[in-house]
Structure formats: structure tokens, C-alpha cells
C-alpha positions in Angstrom: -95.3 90.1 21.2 -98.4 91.1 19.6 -101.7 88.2 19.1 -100.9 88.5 15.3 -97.5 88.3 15.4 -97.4 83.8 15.1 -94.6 81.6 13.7 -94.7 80.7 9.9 -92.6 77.3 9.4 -89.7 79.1 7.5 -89.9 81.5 11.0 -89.3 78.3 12.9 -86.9 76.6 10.8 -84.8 79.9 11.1 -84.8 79.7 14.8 -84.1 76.8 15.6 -81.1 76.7 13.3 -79.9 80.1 15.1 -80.1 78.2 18.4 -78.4 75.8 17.1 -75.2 77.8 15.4 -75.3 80.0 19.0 -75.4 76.6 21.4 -72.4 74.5 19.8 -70.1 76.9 21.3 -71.5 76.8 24.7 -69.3 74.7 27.0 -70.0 76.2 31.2 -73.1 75.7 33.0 -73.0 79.4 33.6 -72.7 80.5 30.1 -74.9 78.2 28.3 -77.8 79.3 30.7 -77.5 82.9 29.7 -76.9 81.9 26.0 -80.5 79.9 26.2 -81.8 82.2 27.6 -80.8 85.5 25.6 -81.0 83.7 22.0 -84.6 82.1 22.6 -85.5 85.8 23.9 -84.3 87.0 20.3 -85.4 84.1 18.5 -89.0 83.9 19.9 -89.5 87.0 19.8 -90.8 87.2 23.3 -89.9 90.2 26.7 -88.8 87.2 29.0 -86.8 83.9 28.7 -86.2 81.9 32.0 -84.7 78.9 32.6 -85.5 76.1 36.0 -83.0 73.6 36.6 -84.3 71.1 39.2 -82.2 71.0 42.1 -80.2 67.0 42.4 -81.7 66.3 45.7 -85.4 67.3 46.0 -87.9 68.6 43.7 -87.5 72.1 44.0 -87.0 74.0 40.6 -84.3 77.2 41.0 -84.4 79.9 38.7 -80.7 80.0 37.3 -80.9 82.0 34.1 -83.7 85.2 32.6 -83.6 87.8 30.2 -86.5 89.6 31.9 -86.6 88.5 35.4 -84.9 90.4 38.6 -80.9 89.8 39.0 -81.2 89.2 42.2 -83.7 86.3 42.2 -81.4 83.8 40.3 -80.1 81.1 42.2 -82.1 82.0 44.8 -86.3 81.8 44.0 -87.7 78.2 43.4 -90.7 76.2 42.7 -91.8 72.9 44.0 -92.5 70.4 41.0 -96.1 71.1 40.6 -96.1 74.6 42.0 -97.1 77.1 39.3 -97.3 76.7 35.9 -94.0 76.0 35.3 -93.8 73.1 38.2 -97.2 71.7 36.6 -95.4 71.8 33.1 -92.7 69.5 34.5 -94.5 67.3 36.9 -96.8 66.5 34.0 -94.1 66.8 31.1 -96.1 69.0 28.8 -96.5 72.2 27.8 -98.7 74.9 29.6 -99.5 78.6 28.4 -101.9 81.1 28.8 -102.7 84.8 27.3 -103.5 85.8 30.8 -101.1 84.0 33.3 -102.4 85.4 36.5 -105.8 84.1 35.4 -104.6 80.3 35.1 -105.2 78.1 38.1 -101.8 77.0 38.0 -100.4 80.2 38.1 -98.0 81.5 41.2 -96.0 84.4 41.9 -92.2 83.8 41.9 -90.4 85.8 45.4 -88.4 88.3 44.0 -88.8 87.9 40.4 -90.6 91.0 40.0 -92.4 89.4 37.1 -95.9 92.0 37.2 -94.7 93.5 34.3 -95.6 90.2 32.0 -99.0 89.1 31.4 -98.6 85.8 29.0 -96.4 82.6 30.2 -95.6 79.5 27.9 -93.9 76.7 29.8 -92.5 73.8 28.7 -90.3 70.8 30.6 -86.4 70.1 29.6 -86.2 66.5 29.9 -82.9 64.3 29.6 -84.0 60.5 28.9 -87.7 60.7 30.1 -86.4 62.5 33.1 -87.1 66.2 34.1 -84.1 68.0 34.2 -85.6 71.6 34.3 -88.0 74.0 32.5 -87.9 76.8 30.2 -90.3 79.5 30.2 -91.2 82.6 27.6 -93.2 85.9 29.1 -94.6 88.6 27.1 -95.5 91.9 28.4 -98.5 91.8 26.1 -101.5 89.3 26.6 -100.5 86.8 23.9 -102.5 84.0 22.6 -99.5 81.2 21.9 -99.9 79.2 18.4 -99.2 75.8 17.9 -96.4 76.2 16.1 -94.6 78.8 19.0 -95.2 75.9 21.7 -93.8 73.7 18.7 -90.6 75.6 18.3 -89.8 76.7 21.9 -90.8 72.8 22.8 -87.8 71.7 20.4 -85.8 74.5 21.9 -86.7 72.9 25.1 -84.9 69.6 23.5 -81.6 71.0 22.4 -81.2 73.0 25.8 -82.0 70.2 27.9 -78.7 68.1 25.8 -76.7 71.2 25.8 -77.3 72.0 29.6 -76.5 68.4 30.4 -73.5 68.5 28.3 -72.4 72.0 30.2 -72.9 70.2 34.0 -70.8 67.1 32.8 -68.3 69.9 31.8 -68.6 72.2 35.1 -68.1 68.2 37.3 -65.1 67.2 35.2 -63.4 70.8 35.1 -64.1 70.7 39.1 -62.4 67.5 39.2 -59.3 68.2 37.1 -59.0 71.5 39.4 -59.5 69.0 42.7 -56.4 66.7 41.0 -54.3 69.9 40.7 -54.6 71.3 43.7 -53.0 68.3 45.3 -49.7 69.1 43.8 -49.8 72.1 45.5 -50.6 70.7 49.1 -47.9 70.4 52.1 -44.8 72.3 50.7 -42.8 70.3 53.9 -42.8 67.0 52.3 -39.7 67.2 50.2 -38.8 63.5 49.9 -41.5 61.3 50.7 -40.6 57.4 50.5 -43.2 55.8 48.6 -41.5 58.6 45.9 -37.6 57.4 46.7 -39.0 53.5 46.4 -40.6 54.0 43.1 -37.5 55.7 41.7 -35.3 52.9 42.4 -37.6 50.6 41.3 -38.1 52.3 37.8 -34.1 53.1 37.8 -32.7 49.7 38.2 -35.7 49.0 35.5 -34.4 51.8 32.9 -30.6 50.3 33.3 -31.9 46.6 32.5 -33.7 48.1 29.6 -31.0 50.1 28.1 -28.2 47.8 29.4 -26.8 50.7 31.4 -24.6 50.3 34.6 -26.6 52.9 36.4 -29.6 55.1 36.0 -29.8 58.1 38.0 -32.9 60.6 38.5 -33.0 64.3 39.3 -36.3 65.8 40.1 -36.8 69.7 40.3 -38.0 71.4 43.2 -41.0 73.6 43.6 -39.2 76.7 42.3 -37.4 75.2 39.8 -34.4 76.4 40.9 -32.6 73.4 42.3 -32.3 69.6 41.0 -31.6 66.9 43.2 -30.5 63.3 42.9 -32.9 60.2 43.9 -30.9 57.3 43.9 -31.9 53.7 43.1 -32.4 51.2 46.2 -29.0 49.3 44.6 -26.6 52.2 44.8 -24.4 52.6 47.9 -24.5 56.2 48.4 -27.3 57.1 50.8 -27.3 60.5 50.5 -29.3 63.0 47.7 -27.3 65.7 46.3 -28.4 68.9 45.2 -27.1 71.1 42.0 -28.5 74.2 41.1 -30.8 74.0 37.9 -29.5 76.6 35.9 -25.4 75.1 35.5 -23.9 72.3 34.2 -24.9 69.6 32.0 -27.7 67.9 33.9 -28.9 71.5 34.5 -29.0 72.2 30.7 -31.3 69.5 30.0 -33.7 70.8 32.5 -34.2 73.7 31.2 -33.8 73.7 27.7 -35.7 70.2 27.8 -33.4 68.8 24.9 -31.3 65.2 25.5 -27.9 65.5 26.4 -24.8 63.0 25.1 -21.7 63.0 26.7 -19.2 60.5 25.8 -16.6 60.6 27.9 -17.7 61.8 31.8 -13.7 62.7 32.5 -13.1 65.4 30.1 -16.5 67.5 30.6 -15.2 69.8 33.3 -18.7 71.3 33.5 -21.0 68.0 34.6 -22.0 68.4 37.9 -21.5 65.1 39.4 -18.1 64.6 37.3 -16.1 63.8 41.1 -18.7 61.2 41.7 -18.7 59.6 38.2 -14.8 59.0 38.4 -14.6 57.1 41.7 -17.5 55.0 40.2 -15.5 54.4 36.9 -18.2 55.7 34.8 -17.7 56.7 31.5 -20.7 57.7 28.8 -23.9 59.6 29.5 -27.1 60.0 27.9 -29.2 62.4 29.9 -33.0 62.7 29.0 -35.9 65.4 30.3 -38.7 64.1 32.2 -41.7 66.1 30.9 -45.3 66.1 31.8 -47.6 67.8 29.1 -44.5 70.0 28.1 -43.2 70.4 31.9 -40.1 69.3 32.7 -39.7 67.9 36.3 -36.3 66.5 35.9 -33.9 64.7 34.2 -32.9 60.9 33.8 -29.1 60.1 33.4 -27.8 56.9 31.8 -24.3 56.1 32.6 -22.1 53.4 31.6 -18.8 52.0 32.4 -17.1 51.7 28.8 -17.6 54.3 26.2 -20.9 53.9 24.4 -22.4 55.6 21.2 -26.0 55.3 21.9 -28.1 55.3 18.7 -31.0 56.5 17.7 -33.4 54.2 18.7 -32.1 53.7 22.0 -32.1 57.5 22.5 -35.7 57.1 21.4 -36.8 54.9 23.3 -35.0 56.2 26.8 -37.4 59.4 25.9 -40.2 56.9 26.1 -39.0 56.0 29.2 -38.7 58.9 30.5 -42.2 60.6 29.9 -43.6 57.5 31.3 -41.6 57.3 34.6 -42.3 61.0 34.7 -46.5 60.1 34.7 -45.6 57.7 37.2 -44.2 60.2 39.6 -46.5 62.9 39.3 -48.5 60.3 39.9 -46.5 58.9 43.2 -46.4 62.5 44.5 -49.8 63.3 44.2 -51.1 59.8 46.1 -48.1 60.7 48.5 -49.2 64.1 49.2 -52.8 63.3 49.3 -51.9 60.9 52.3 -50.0 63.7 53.9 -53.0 65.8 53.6 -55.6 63.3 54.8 -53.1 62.6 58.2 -53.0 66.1 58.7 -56.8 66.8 58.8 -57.9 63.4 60.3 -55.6 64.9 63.2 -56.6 68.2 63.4 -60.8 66.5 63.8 -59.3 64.2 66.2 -57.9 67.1 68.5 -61.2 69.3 67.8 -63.3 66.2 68.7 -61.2 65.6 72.3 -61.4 69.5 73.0 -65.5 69.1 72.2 -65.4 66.1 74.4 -63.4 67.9 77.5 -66.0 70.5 77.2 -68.7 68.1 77.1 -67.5 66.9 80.4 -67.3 70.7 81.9 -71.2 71.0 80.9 -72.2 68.2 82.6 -70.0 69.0 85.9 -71.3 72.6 86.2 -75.0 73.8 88.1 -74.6 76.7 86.0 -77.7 76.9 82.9 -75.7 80.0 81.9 -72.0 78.0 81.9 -73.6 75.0 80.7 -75.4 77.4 77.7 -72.1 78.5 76.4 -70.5 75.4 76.6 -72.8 73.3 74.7 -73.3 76.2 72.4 -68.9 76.2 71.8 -68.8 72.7 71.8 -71.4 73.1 68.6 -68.9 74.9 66.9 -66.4 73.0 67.2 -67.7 70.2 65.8 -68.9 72.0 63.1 -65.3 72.6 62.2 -64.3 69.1 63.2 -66.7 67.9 60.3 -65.3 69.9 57.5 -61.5 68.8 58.5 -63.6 65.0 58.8 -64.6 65.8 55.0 -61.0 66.7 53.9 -59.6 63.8 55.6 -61.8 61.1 54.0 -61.2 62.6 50.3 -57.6 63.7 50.6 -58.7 67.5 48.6 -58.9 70.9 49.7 -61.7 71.3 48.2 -65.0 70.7 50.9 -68.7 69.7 49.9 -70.3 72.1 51.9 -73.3 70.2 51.3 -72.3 66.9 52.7 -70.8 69.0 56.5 -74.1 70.2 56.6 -76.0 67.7 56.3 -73.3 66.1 59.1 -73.7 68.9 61.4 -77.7 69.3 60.8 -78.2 65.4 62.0 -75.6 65.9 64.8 -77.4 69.1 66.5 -81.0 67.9 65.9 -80.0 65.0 68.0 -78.0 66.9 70.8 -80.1 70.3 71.3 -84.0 68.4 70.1 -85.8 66.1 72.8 -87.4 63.4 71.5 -90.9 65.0 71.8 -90.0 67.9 69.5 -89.9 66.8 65.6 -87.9 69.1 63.8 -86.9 68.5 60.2 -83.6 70.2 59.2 -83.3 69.7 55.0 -80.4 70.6 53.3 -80.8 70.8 49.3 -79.2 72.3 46.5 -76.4 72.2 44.7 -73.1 70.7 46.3 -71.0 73.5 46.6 -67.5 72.9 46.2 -65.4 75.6 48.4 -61.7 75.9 50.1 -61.5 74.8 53.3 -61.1 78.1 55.1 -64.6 79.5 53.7 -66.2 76.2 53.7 -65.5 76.6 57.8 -66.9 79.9 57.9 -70.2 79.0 56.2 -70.4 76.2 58.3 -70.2 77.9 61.0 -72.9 80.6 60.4 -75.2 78.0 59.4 -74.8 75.9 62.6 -75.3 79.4 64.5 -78.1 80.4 62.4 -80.2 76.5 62.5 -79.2 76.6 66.3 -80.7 79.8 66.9 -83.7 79.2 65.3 -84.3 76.4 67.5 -83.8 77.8 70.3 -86.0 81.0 69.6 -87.9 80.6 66.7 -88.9 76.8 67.2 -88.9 76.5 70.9 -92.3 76.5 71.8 -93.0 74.1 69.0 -93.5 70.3 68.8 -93.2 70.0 64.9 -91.1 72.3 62.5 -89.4 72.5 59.4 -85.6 74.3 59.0 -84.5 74.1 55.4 -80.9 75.2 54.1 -80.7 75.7 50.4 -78.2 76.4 48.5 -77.3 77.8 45.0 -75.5 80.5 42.9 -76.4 82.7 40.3 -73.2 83.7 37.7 -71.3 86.1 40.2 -73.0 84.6 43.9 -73.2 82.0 46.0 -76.7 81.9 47.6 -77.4 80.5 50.9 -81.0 80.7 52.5 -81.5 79.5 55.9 -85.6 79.4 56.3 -87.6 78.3 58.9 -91.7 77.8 59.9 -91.4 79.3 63.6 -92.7 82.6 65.2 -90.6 84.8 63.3 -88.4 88.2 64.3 -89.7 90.1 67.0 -90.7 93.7 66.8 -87.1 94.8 68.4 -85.0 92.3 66.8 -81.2 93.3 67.2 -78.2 90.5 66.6 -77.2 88.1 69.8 -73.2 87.1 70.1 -74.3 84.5 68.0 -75.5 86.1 65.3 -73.1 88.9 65.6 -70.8 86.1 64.8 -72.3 84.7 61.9 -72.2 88.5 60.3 -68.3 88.8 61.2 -67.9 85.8 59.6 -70.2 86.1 56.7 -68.0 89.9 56.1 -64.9 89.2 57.2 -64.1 85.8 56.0 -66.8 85.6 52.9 -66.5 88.8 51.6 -70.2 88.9 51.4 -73.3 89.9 53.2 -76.3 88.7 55.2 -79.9 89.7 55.4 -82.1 88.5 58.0 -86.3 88.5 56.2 -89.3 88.6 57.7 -91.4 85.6 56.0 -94.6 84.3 56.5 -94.8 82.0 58.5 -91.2 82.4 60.1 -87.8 83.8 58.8 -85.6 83.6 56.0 -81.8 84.0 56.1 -80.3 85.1 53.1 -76.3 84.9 52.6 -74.7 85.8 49.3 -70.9 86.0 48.6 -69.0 86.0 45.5 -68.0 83.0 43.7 -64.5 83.7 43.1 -64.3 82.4 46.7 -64.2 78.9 44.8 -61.3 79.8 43.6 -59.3 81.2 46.7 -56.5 78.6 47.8 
């Protein structure tokens, strides 16, 4: 952008009605950051458009989105609020430019960014209700003397951004959440007839008789593959055991699948009802057999029987389908509380057995004269508690889904106040973004990190009496970004991986997919851990 080359009002009514057309169809955090980004880039006519979103939990800013910044910086590169001119543009919620950036007192180099190539900078805040939610910045190559109107337009850019963005992480929390509620119908494939399911379905049986004046109401849920139906029956009938059919033969079968109400008048002469033995010996005669659907899924079927010949008309046949799809809510409902249960029992177990196997060790440490035994011992039993706390995290919330962020800042607390005397003040900070992963990766990345903050206190921060450890974490569109940093004495000269370490790279490879990189900082180091974010994903 040349000096001459300023907005005229048409200009700016132009762009901002561009960013508007290009933004209502922006729903992901992900892909309205680079939307922003790229259409202010076009629209402003600028080299550079980058985007700071402040992180929940501190006041760090993290670079998430640019048009002319380095790839690898996103997600990973921040500012303090009040570092740089684009901190000082939020902590005092105004705009800030200048021709000559590097000239501004304000001004500060982003690690990594590999922004030398761009002289001017105009920053302004993105603000949600008086409260600082971000910044977005413009660059030129060119020294560029910004006009009124430019910090005008890209300030009411900075408006509709900051809504849209909002708007976007509401999305990203409430897709998460509908992900976390449908992975739960997928947990523990051994529970095949919990009770709090049978109980239910006789309570909402004998309920569906009373209400369509039937004898007896039966229901017949499909299994996982959907290649077998079998009977739940009510708390009231006699027969105690559940009876299976396969879902591709006979009547009841033909409602499941086609998911189309069956009416069968008289039970004796269908030869081709499953459960025709059965309805004889019970003296039943008429059936009206319904699907049970969920969002156009069938799940089973509900049979209506009675003992006399019935014609059942239309409105009863209406409203046994209404009936139906809301008994069918109910038990998706009963088997996702039931399985959630199972899931919580199952990890709250699993801790309980890593805690006593911590514990047992706990008491070998203390019983040996050994520093060496002693060393790996403690150093074992610090792993296995940093397991213990994820399986602690998926017992309290019931999903398979772990917030990496909360473990850590578990484990963080638990091994400054085992391995730290109370002379020695250590802060260990966790921030960032709360990482939703599996629970097999979220292990693995606990685990590094506990090897990675131990190791720096036993090394890097062992000769001193104050120090700071922080952990941050992010993610740019294809990564997750980890950085482990500290404020000790840094690598030495012939710095080579211990056990420890050579751990946390097996792990971060093997398990993560991803890869490690151990920095040289000043003052200190800086761990750097990146893996791909389809890991999300990976149940």
C-alpha cells in the first residue's frame, strides 16, 4: 500500500459490505479466522492481516490467523496484553499505527513471525461487550501513513469480526458438546441389558397399554449392528426371559427396517410373526406394531396386542406413533445416563488401582537407602499418577473426551508439592485453550509434560530459589501446539536426551503422531510439541 493510495467513503462502504457478504457464511472458529483474515487483506488493501485472540485464562494474546505472517507461528507466538503495539491497542482499547513500526516505542518483535518484511502496523482491539476478546492487525510492506478513514473502516471490521468470532467459539463449544453426547452411545459394548433400561421399559409399557387400552405392550430394541431385535418385557408380564429374532424376518422385523406401522388383525393366521407360539398361549389376538425412531433412526419396535379382535383407527394409530418417538427419546436417553455410569465406574476403578500401585511404591521409596532406587521410584510413581488424573477426569464427567488442561493443571500442583521444598518457589502456569482430546493421547501428552516440567526442575531449576515453568497450549488449523518453557540455566553445550526424555519423544512419535523440538531460549528452554488435530477425532 502506497502513502497515496487512502480510503474514499464509497471505498469504505464497499468493504465493509464485502466483509459482511463473505462473514455470514462463516460458522468454525478455524474458518472464520482465515476468512477475516484473507478478505480484510483484499479489502484493505494491505500485505498482512493478523488476527490475536486472548487466551481464556491469562492475558496472553496468541496469534491464530495471518495472511502474511509465518505458518508456523500460529497458535503458537503470543503477546502479553500491553506488550507491543498490538497488546497496547487492547490493554487501552484503541487504535495504534505507525508508518514506521519498528520506530514506535510500543513496538516488539513477534518469535517466529518472520514479520521484517513489513514496515507499517495498524492495530486495533476486538471487543465483545466492553471486553477484549482479541486484536486485529494490518502490515504493509511499504512505509504507510494510515488515514482516518482506514483506522475507521478496519476499526468497524474490528466490530463485526469480534461478533462473528464470538459467534464461531459458541459454535466450535456446542459442536464439541454434541460430539461429547455422541460418543457415549458408543462406550462399553458389554453392557447389553442394563436395568435402569429394563425398569424404564416396563414402566412406559404398562403406560402405552393404559393409554391405548391394550392388554399388553411389548418393546423390541435393536442391537448395535442392527442385525438382531430383542424383547424387553414390562415389570407385569410373567415371562422373565428376553427373546431374540433376527431383524431382517417376520413382521416385527419388517417394521424395523422399513420403519412403516404394521396391523395385524388376527395373531393366529400370520404364520410369519415371530412371536406367534407365544401370542397363542397368551390368548392374544390383534396387533398394532409401531417404529421407534430417533431423528429418522429406528431403534426398535413397539407392539400393541390385545385379546379380542380390534380395528385400530386412525387416531389411535396416530397417536401410538407419538408414543412411540417419545419413549424412543426416553431410551436413548436411559442408555446414554446408563452407559455413562458404566463408564465413570470403570475409570474411577482403574485411578483407584493406579493410585494404590503409586502408593505401594511410595512405601518401597521410603523403605530403601538407595538415592538411585529411591530416584526411580518417585520418578514412576509421578507417572502414574499422571495417568491416574486423566482416568480421575473421565470418571467425574462420564466422556471420553479429557480436558487436557484441567489434568495438568492436577498434575502441575501435585509434583510442585512432592518434588519442591518449601524454600524453593516455583510457579508452574498452565494457560491456553482447553484442549479436548481422547483419552489415550490425552495420557500420552500428559505424560510428556509431567516428564518434561519434572526434568526441568530437577536440572534446569535446581540450583534456584524462585522460577517460573509455563505450559501453554494452542493449535493453529492443522496442529496442536504445546510449549513447555522455563527461566532456568538452559541446555548444556552436549545436551543429548535422558530415559526421560527419550520417553517423552517415543511418546510424542509413537502415540501422537507428531514431533518435538527442544529450543534454546533466553533465559532457559522452550519445548515445543506439535501434533495433528485429527487426533481430536481418534476414538
Amino acid at each position: 500500500m502506497s502513502q497515496s493510495n487512502t480510503f474514499t467513503r464509497p471505498q469504505a462502504f464497499a468493504a465493509l459490505r464485502a466483509i459482511v457478504h463473505s462473514l455470514s457464511s462463516a460458522w468454525d472458529l478455524d474458518t472464520t479466522l482465515d476468512l477475516i483474515a484473507r478478505k480484510t487483506t483484499e479489502v484493505m488493501h494491505v500485505d498482512s492481516c493478523t488476527i490475536y485472540l486472548l487466551d481464556p485464562d491469562s492475558d496472553a494474546l496468541r496469534l491464530q490467523a495471518s495472511t502474511g505472517l509465518a505458518k508456523r507461528a500460529l497458535g503458537r507466538s503470543t503477546l502479553r496484553v500491553g506488550e507491543g503495539m498490538t497488546g497496547h491497542a487492547v490493554a487501552h482499547n484503541k487504535p495504534i499505527f505507525a508508518a514506521n513500526a519498528r520506530e514506535n516505542p510500543h513496538f516488539k518483535w513477534v518469535e517466529e513471525a518472520e514479520e521484517t518484511g513489513f514496515r507499517s502496523l495498524l492495530a486495533v482491539p476486538l471487543v465483545i461487550e466492553d471486553k477484549p476478546i482479541g486484536a486485529l492487525n494490518v502490515q504493509t510492506a511499504d512505509a504507510h501513513k494510515y488515514s482516518a478513514d482506514e483506522v475507521e473502516v478496519l476499526s468497524l471490521i474490528g466490530d463485526l469480526a469480534a461478533t462473528t468470532l464470538a459467534r464461531a467459539q459458541l459454535y466450535d463449544r456446542q459442536r464439541r458438546q454434541i460430539e461429547e453426547l455422541r460418543t457415549l452411545a458408543q462406550v462399553s459394548e458389554t453392557v447389553t441389558s442394563p436395568l435402569y433400561l429394563d425398569e424404564m421399559l416396563g414402566i412406559v409399557s404398562e403406560m402405552a397399554a393404559q393409554i391405548m387400552d391394550a392388554s399388553i405392550c411389548h418393546v423390541y430394541l435393536l442391537d448395535d449392528s442392527n442385525s438382531t431385535l430383542q424383547r424387553h418385557t414390562s415389570n407385569s408380564d410373567q415371562l422373565s426371559d428376553h427373546p431374540r429374532f433376527p431383524a431382517n424376518k417376520g413382521i416385527i422385523g419388517r417394521v424395523a427396517t422399513t420403519g412403516r406401522p404394521a396391523y395385524i388383525p388376527y395373531l393366529a393366521s400370520e404364520a410369519d410373526f415371530e412371536e406367534r407360539a407365544w401370542a397363542q398361549e397368551a390368548g392374544l389376538v390383534s396387533l398394532l406394531s409401531v417404529p421407534l425412531s430417533v431423528r429418522d433412526r429406528v431403534i426398535g419396535v413397539l407392539n400393541c396386542y390385545t385379546t379380542q379382535h380390534r380395528e385400530f383407527s386412525q387416531e389411535e394409530g396416530i397417536l401410538l406413533a407419538t408414543l412411540a418417538n417419545q419413549m424412543a427419546l426416553a431410551i436413548e436417553n436411559a442408555q446414554l445416563i446408563t452407559n455413562t455410569a458404566v463408564v465413570r465406574e470403570m475409570h474411577h476403578r482403574i485411578k483407584n488401582n493406579l493410585q494404590t500401585i503409586a502408593m505401594l511404591m511410595q512405601l518401597q521409596a521410603y523403605e530403601t537407602d538407595l538415592p538411585a532406587t529411591r530416584y526411580a521410584l518417585e520418578t514412576n510413581i509421578h507417572r502414574i499418577r499422571s495417568i491416574a488424573s486423566v482416568h480421575e477426569i473421565l470418571s467425574e464427567k462420564g466422556f471420553r473426551l479429557v480436558n487436557v488442561k484441567d489434568v495438568l493443571n492436577r498434575i502441575s500442583q501435585t509434583t510442585a508439592e512432592t518434588m519442591l521444598t518449601p524454600d524453593h518457589k516455583i510457579n508452574i502456569h498452565v494457560h491456553g485453550e482447553a484442549l479436548q482430546l481422547p483419552s489415550r493421547p490425552a495420557t500420552a501428552l500428559t505424560l510428556v509434560i509431567n516428564e518434561l516440567v519434572q526434568n526441568a526442575l530437577e536440572h534446569a531449576l535446581s540450583d534456584n530459589k524462585e522460577g517460573q515453568i509455563d505450559i501453554s497450549l494452542g493449535h493453529s488449523p492443522e496442529e496442536f501446539i504445546i510449549l513447555v518453557r522455563d527461566n532456568g540455566k538452559g541446555l548444556p553445550a552436549d545436551f543429548s536426551p535422558n530415559l526421560g526424555l527419550e520417553i517423552t519423544q517415543t511418546l510424542v512419535r509413537e502415540d501422537l503422531h507428531g514431533r518435538i523440538k527442544f529450543n534454546k531460549v533466553r533465559p532457559g528452554t522452550e519445548v515445543s510439541i506439535r501434533f495433528p488435530r485429527r487426533t481430536e477425532h481418534d476414538h
